[in-house]
PyMOL Python script that loads the backbone (N, CA, C, O; Angstrom):
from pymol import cmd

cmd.read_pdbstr("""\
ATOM      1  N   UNK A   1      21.994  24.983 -10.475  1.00  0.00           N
ATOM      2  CA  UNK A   1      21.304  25.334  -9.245  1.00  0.00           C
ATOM      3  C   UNK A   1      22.223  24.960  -8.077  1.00  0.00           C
ATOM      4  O   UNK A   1      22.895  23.933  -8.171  1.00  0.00           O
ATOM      5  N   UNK A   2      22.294  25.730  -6.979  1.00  0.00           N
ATOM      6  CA  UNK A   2      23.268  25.206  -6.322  1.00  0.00           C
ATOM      7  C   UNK A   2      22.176  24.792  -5.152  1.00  0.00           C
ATOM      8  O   UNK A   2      20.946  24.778  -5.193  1.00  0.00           O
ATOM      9  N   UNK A   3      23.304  24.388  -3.864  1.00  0.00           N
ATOM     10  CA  UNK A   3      22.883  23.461  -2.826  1.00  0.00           C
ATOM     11  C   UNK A   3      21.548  24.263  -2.201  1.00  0.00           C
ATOM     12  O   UNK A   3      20.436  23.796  -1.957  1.00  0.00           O
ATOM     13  N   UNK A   4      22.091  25.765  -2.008  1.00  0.00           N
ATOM     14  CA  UNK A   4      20.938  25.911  -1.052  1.00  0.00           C
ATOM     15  C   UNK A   4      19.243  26.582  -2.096  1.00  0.00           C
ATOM     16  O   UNK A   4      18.255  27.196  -1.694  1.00  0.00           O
ATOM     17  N   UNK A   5      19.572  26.147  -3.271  1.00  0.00           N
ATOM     18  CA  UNK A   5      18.258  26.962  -4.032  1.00  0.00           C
ATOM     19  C   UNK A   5      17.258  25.395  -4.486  1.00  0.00           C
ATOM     20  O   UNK A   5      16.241  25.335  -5.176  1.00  0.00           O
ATOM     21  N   UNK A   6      17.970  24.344  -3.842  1.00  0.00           N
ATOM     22  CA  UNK A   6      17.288  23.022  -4.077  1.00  0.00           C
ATOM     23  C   UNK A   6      15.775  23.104  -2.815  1.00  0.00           C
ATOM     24  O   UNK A   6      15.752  23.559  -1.671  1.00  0.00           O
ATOM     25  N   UNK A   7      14.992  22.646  -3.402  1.00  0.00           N
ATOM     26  CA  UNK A   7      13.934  22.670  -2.659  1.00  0.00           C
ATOM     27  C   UNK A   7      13.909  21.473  -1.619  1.00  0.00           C
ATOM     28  O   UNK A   7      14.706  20.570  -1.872  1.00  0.00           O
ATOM     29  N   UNK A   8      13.256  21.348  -0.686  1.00  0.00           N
ATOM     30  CA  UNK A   8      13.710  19.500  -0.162  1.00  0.00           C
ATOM     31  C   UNK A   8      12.700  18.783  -0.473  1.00  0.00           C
ATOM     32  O   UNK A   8      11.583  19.105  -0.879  1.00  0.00           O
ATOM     33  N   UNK A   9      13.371  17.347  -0.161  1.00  0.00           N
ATOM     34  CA  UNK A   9      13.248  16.693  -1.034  1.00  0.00           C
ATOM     35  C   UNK A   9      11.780  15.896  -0.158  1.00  0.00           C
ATOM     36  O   UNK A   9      11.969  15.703   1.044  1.00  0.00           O
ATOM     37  N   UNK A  10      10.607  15.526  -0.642  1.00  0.00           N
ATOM     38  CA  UNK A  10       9.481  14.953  -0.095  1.00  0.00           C
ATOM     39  C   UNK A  10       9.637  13.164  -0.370  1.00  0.00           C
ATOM     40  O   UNK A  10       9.950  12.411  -1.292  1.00  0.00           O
ATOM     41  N   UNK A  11       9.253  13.085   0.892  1.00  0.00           N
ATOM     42  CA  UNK A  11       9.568  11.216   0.839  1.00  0.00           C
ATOM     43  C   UNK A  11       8.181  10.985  -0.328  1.00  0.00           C
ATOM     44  O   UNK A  11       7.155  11.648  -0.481  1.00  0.00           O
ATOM     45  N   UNK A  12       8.734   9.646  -1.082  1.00  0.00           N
ATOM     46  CA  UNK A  12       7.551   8.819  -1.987  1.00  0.00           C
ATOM     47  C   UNK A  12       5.727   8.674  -1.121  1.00  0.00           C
ATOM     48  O   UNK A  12       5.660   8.187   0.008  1.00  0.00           O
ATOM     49  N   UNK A  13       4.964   8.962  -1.554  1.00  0.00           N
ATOM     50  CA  UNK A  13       3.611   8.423  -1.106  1.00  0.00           C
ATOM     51  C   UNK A  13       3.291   7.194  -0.995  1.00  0.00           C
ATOM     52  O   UNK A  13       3.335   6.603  -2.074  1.00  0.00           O
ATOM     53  N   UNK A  14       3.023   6.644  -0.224  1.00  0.00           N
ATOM     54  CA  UNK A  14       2.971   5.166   0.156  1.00  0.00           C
ATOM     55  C   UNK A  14       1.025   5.251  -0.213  1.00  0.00           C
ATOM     56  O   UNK A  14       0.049   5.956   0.044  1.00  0.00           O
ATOM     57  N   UNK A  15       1.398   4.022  -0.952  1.00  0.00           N
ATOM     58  CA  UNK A  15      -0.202   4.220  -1.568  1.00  0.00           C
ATOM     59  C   UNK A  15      -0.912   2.482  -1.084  1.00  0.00           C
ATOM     60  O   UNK A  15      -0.241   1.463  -0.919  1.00  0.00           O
ATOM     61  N   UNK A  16      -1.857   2.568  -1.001  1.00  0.00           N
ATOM     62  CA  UNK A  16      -3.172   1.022  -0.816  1.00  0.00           C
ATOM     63  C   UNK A  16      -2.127   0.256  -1.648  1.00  0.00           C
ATOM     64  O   UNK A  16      -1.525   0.446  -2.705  1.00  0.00           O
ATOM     65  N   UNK A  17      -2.192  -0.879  -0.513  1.00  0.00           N
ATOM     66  CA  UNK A  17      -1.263  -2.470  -1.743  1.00  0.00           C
ATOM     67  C   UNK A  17      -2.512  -2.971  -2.210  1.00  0.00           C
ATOM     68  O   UNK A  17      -2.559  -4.117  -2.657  1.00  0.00           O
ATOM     69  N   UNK A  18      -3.658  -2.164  -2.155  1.00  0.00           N
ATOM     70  CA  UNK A  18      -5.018  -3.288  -3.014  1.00  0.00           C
ATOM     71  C   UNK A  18      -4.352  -2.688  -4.332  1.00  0.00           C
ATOM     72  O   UNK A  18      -3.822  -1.577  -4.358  1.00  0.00           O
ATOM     73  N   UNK A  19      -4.473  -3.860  -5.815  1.00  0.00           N
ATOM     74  CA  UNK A  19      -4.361  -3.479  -6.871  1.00  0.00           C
ATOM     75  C   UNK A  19      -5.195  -2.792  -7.636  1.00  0.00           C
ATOM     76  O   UNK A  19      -6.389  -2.878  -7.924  1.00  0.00           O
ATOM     77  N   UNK A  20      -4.057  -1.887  -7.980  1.00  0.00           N
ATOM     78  CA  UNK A  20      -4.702  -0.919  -8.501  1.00  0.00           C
ATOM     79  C   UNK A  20      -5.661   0.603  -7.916  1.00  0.00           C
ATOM     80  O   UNK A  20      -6.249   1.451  -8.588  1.00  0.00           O
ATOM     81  N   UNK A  21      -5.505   0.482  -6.490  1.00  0.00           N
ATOM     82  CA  UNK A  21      -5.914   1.459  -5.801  1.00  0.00           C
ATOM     83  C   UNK A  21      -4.473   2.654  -5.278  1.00  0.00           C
ATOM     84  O   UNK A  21      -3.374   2.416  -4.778  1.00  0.00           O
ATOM     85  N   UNK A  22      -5.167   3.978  -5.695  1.00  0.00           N
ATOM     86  CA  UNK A  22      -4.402   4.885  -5.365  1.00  0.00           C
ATOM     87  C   UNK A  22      -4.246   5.711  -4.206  1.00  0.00           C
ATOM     88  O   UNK A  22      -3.527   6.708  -4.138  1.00  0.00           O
ATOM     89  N   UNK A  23      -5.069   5.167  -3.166  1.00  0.00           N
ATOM     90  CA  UNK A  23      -5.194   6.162  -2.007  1.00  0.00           C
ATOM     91  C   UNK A  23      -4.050   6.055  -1.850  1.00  0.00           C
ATOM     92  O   UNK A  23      -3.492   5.035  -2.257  1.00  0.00           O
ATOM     93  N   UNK A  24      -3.082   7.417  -0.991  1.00  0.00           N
ATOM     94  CA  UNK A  24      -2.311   7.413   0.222  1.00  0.00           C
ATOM     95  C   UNK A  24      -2.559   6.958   1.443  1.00  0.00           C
ATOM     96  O   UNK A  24      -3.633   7.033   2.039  1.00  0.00           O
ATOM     97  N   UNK A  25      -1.724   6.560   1.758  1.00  0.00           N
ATOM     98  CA  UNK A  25      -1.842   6.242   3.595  1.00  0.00           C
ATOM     99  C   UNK A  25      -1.062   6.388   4.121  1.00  0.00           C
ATOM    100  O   UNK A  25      -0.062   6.801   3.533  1.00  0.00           O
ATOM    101  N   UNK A  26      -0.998   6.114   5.763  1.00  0.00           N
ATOM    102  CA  UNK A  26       0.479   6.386   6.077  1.00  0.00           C
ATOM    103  C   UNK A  26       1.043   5.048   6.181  1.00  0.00           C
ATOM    104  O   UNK A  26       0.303   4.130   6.534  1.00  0.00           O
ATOM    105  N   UNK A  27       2.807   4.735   5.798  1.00  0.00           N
ATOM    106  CA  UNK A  27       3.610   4.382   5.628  1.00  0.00           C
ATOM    107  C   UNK A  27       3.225   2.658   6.104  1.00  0.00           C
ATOM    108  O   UNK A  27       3.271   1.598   5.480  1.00  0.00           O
ATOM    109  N   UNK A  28       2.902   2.963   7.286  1.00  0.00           N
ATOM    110  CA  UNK A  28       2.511   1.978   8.168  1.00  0.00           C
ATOM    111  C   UNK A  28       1.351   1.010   8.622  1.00  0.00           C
ATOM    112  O   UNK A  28       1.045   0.335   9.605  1.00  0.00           O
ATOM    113  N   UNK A  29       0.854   1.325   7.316  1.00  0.00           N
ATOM    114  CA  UNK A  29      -0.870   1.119   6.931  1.00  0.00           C
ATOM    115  C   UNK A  29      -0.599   0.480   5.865  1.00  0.00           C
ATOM    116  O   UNK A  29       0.154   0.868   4.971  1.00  0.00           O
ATOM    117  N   UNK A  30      -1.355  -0.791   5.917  1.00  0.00           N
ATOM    118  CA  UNK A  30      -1.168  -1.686   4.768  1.00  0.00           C
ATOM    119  C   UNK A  30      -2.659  -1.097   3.147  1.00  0.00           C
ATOM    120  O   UNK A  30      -2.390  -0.580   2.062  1.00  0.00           O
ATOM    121  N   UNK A  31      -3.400  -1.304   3.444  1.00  0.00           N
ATOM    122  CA  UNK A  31      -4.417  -0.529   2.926  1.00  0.00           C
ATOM    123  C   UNK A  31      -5.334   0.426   3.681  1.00  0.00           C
ATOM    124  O   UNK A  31      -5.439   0.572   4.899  1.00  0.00           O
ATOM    125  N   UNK A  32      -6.099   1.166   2.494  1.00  0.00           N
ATOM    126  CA  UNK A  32      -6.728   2.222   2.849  1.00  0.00           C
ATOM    127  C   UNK A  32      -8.628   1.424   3.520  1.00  0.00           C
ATOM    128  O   UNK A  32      -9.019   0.258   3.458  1.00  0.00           O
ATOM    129  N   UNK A  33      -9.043   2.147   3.846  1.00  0.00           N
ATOM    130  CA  UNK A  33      -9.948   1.719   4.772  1.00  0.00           C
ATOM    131  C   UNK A  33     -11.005   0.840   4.087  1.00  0.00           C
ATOM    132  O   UNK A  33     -11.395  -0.250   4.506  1.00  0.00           O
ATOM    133  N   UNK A  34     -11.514   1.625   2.693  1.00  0.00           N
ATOM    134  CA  UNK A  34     -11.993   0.798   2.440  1.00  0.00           C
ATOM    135  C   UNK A  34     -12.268  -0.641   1.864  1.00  0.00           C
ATOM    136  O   UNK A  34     -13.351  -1.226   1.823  1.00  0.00           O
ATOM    137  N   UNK A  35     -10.595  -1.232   1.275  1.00  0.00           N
ATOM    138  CA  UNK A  35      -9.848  -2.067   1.048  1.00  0.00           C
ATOM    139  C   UNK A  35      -9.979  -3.101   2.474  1.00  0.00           C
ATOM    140  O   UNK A  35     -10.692  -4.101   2.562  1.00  0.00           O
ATOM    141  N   UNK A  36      -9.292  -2.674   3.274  1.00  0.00           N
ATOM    142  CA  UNK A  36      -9.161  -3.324   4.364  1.00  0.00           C
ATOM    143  C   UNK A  36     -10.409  -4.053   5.374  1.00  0.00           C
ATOM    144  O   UNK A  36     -10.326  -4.996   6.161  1.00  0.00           O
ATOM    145  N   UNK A  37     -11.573  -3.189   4.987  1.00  0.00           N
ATOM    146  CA  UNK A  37     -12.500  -3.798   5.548  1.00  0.00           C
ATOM    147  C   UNK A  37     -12.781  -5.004   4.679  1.00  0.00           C
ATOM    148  O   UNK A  37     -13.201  -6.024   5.225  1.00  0.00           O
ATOM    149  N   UNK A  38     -12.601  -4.974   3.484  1.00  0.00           N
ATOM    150  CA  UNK A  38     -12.527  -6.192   2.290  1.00  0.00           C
ATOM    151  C   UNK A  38     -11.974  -7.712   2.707  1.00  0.00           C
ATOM    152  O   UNK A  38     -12.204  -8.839   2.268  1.00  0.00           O
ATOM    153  N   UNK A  39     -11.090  -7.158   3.822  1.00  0.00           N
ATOM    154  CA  UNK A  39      -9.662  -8.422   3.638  1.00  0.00           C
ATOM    155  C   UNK A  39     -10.832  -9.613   5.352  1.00  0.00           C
ATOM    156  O   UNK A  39     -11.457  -9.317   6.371  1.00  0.00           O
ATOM    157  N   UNK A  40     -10.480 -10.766   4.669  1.00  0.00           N
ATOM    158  CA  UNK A  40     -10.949 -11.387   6.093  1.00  0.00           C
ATOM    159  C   UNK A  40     -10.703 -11.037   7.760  1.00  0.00           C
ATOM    160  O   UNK A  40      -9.656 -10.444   8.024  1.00  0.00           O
ATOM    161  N   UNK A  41     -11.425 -11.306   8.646  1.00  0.00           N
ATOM    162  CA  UNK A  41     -10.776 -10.834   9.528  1.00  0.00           C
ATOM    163  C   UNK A  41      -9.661 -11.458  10.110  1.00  0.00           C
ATOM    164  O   UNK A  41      -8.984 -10.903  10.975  1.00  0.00           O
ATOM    165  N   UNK A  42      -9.421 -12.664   9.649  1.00  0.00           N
ATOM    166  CA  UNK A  42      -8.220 -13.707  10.154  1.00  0.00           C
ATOM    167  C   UNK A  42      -7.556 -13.182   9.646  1.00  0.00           C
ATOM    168  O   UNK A  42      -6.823 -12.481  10.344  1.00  0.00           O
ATOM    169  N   UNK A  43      -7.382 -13.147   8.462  1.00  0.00           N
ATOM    170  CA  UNK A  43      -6.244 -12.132   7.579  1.00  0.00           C
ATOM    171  C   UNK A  43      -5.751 -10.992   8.263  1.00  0.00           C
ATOM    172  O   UNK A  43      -4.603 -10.930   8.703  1.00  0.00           O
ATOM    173  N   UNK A  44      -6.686  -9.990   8.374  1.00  0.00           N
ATOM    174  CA  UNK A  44      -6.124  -8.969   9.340  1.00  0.00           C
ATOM    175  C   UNK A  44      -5.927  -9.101  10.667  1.00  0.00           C
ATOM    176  O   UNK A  44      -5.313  -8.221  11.270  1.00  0.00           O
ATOM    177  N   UNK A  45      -6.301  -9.950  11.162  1.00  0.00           N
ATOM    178  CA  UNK A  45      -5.381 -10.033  12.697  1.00  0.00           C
ATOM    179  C   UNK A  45      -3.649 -10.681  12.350  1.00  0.00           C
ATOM    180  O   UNK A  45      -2.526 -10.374  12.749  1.00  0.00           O
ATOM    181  N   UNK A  46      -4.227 -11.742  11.369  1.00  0.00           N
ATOM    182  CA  UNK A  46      -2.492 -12.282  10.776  1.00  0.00           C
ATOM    183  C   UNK A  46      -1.504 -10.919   9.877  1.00  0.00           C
ATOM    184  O   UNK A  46      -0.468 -11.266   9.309  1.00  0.00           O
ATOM    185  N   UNK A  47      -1.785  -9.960   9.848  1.00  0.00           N
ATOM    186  CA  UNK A  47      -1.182  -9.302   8.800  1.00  0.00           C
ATOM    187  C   UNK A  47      -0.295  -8.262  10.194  1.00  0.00           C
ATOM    188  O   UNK A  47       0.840  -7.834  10.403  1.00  0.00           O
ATOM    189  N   UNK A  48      -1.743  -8.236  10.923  1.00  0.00           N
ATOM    190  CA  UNK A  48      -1.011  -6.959  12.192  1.00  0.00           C
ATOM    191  C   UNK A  48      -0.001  -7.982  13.105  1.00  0.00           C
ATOM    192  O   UNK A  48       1.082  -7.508  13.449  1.00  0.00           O
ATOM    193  N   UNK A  49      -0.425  -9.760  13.612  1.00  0.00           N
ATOM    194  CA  UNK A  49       0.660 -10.147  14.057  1.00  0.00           C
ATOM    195  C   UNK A  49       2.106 -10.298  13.640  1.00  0.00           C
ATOM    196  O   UNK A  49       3.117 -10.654  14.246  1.00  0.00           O
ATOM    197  N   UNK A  50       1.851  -9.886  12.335  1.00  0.00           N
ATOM    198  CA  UNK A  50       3.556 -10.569  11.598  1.00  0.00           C
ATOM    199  C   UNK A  50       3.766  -8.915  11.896  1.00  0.00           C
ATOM    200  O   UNK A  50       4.548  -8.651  12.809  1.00  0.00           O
ATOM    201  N   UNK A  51       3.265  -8.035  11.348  1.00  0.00           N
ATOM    202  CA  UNK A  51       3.562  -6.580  11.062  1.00  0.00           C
ATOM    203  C   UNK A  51       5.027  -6.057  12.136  1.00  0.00           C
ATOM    204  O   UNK A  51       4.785  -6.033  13.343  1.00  0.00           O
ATOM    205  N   UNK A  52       5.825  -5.838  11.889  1.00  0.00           N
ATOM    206  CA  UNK A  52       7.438  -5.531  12.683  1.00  0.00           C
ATOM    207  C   UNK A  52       7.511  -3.886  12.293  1.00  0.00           C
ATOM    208  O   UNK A  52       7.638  -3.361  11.187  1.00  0.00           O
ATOM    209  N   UNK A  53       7.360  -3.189  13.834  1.00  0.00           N
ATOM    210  CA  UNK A  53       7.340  -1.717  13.860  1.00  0.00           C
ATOM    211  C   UNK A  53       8.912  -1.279  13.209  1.00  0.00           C
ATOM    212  O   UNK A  53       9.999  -1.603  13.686  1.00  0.00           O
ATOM    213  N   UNK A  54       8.637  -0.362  11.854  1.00  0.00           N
ATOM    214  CA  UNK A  54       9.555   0.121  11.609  1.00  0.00           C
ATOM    215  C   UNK A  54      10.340  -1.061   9.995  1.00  0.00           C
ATOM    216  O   UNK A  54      11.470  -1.222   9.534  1.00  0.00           O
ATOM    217  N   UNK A  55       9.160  -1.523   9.717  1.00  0.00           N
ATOM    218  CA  UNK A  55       9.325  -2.193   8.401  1.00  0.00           C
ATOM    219  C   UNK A  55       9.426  -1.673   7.063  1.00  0.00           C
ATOM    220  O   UNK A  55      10.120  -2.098   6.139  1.00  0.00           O
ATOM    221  N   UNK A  56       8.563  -0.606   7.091  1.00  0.00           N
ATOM    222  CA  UNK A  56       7.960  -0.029   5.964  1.00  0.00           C
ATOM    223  C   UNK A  56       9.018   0.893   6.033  1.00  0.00           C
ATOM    224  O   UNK A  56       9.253   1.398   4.936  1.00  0.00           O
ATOM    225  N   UNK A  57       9.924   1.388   7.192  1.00  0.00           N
ATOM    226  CA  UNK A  57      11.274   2.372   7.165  1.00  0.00           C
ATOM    227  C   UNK A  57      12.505   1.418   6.383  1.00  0.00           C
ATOM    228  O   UNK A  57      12.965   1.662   5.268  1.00  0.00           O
ATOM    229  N   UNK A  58      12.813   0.526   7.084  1.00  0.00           N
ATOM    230  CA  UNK A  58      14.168  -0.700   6.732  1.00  0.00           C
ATOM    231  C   UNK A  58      13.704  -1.645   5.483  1.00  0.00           C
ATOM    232  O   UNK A  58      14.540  -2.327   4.891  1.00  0.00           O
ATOM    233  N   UNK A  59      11.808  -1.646   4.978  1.00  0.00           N
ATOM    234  CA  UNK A  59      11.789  -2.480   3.951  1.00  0.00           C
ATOM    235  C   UNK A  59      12.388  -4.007   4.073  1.00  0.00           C
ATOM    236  O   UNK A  59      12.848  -4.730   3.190  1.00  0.00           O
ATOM    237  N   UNK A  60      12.204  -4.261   5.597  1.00  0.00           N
ATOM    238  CA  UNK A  60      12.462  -5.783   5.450  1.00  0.00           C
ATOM    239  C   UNK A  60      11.354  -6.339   6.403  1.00  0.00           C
ATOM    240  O   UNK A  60      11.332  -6.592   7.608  1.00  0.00           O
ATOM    241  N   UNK A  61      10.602  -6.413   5.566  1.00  0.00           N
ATOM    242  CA  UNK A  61       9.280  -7.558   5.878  1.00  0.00           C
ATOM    243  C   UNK A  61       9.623  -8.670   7.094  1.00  0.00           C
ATOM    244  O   UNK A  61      10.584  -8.342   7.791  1.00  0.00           O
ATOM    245  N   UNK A  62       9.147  -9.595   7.350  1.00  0.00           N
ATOM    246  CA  UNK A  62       9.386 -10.974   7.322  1.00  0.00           C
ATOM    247  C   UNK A  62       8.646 -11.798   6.223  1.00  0.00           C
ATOM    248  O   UNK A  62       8.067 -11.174   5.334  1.00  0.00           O
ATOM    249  N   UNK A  63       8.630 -13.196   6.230  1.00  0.00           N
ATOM    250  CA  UNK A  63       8.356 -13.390   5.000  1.00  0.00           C
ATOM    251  C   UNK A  63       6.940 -14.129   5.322  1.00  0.00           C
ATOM    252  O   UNK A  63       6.165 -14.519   4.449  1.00  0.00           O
ATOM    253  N   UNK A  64       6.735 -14.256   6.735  1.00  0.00           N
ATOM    254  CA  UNK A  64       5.202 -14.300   6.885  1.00  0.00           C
ATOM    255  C   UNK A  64       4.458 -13.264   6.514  1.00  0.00           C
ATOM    256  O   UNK A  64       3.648 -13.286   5.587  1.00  0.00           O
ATOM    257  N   UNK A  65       4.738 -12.213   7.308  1.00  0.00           N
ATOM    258  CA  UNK A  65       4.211 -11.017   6.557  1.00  0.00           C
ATOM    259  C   UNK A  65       3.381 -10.377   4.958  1.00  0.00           C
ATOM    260  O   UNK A  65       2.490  -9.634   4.546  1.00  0.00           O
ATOM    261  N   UNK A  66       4.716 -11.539   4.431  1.00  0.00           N
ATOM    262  CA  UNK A  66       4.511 -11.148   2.787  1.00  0.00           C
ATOM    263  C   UNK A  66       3.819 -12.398   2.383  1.00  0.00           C
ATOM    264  O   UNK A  66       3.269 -12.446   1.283  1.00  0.00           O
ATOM    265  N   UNK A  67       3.808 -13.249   3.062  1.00  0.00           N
ATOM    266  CA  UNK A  67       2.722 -14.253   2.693  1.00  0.00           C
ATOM    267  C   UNK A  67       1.171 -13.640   2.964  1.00  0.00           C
ATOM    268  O   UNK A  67       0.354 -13.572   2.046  1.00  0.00           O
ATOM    269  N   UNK A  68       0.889 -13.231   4.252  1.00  0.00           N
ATOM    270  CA  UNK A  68      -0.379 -12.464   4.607  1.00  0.00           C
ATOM    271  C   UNK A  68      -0.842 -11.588   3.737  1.00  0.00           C
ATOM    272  O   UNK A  68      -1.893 -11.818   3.137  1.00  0.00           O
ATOM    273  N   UNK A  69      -0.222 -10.600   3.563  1.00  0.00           N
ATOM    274  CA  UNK A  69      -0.423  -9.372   2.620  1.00  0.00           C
ATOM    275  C   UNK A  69      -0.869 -10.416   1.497  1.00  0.00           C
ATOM    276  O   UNK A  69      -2.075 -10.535   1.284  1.00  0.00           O
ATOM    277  N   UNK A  70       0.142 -11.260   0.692  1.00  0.00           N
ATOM    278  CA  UNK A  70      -0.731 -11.422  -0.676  1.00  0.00           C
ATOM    279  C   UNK A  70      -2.106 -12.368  -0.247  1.00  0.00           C
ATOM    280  O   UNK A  70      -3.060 -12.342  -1.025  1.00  0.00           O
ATOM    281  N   UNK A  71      -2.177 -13.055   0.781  1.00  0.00           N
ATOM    282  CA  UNK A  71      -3.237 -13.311   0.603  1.00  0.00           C
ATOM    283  C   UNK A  71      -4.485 -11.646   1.122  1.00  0.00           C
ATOM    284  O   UNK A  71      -5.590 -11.327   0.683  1.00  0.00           O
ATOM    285  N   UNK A  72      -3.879 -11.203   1.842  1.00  0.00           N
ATOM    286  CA  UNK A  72      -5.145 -10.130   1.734  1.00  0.00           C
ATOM    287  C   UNK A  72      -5.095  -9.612   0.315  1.00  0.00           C
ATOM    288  O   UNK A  72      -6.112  -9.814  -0.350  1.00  0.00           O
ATOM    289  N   UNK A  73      -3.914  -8.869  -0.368  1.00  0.00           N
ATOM    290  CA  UNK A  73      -4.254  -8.503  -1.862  1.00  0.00           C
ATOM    291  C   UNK A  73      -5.547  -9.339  -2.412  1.00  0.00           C
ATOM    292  O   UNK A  73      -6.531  -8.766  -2.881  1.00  0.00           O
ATOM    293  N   UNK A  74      -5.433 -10.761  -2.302  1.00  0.00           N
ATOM    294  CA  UNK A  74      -5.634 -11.874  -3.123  1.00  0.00           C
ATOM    295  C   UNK A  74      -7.122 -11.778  -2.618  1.00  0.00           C
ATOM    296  O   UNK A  74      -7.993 -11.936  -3.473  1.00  0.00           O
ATOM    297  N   UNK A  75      -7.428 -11.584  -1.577  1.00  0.00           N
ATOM    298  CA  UNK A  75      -9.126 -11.435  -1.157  1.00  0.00           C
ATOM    299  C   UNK A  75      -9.753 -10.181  -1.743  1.00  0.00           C
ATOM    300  O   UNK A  75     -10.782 -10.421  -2.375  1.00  0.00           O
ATOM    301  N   UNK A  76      -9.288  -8.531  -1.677  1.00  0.00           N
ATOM    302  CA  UNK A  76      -9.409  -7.987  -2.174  1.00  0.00           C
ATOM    303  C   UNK A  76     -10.307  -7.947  -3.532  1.00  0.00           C
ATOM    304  O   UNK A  76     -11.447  -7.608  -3.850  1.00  0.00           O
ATOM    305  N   UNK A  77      -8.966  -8.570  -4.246  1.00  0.00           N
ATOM    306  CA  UNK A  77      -8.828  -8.867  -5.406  1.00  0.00           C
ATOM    307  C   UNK A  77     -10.016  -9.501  -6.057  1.00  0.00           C
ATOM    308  O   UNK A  77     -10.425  -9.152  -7.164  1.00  0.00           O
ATOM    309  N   UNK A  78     -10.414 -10.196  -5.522  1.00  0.00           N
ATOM    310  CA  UNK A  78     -11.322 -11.618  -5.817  1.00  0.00           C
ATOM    311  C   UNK A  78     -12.871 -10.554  -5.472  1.00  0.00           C
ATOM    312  O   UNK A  78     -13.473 -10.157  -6.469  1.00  0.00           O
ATOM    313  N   UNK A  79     -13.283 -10.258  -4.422  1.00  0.00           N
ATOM    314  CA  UNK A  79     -14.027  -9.360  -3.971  1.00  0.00           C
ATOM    315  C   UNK A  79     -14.445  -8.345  -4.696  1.00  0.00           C
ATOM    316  O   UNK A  79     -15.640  -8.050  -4.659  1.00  0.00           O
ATOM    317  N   UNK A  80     -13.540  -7.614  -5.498  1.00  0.00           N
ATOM    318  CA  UNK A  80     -13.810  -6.603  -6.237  1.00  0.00           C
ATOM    319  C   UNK A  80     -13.904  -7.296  -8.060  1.00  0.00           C
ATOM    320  O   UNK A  80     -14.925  -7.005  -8.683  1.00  0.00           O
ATOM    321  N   UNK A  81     -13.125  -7.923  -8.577  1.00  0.00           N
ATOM    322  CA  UNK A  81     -12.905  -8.555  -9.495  1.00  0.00           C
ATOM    323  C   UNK A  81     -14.019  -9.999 -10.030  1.00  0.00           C
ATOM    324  O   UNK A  81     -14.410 -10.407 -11.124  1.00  0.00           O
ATOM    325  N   UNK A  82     -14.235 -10.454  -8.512  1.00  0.00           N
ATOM    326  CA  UNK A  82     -14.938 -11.670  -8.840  1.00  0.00           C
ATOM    327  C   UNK A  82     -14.680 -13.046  -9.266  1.00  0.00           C
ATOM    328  O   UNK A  82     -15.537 -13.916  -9.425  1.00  0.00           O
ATOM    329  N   UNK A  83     -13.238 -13.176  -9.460  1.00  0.00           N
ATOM    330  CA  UNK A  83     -12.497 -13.503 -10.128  1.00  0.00           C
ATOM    331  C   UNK A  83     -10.883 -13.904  -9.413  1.00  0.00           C
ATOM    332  O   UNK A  83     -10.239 -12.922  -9.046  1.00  0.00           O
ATOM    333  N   UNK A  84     -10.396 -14.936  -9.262  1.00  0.00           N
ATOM    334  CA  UNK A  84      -9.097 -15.238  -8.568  1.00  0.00           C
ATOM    335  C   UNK A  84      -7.912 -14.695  -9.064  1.00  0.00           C
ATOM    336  O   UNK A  84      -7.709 -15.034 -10.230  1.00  0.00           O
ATOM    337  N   UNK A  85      -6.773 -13.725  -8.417  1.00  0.00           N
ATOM    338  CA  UNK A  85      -6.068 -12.950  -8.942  1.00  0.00           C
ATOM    339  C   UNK A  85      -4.940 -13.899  -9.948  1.00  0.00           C
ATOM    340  O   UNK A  85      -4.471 -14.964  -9.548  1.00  0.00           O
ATOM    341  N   UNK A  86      -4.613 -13.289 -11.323  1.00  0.00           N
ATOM    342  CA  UNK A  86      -3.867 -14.090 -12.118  1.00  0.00           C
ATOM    343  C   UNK A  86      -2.547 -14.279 -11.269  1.00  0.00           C
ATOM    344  O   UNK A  86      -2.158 -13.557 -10.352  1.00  0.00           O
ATOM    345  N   UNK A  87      -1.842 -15.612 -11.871  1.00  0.00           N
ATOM    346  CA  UNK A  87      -0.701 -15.606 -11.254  1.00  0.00           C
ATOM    347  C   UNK A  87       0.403 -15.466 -12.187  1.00  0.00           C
ATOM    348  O   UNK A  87       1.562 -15.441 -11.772  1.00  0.00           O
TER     349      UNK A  87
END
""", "prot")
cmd.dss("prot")
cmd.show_as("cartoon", "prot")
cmd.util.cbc("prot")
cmd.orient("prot")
């Protein structure tokens, strides 16, 4: 196949970091809505303060950030599961 009969190429779907959930979202959206209403609200004000525009492009977090997120996963988790996420 040559160059110009290649179709282009579609960026990956950025899907809910709740486990095991498949929604799409956009890029810049940590979970999908109904996930997120799940997560505490301290949590989500801490998740949007660490949040650095243009992360989810460069993939470099900070590492508060990635502390927040697992604890929202980790509420989620517990919420739906009942149960404290394995480690």
């Amino acid at each position: 196949m040559n160059e110009a009969a290649k179709p282009p190429m579609t960026p990956p779907v950025h899907r809910c970091h709740a486990i095991g959930c498949t929604v799409a979202v956009e890029p810049r959206i940590f979970m999908c809505r109904r996930h997120w209403r799940m997560v505490p609200r301290d949590v989500r004000k801490a998740i949007w303060a660490n949040y650095r525009p243009g992360q989810e492009i460069d993939k470099r977090p900070t590492r508060e950030y990635l502390r927040v997120a697992a604890l929202a996963k980790q509420a989620v988790y517990e919420k739906e599961q009942g149960s404290e996420l394995p480690r």
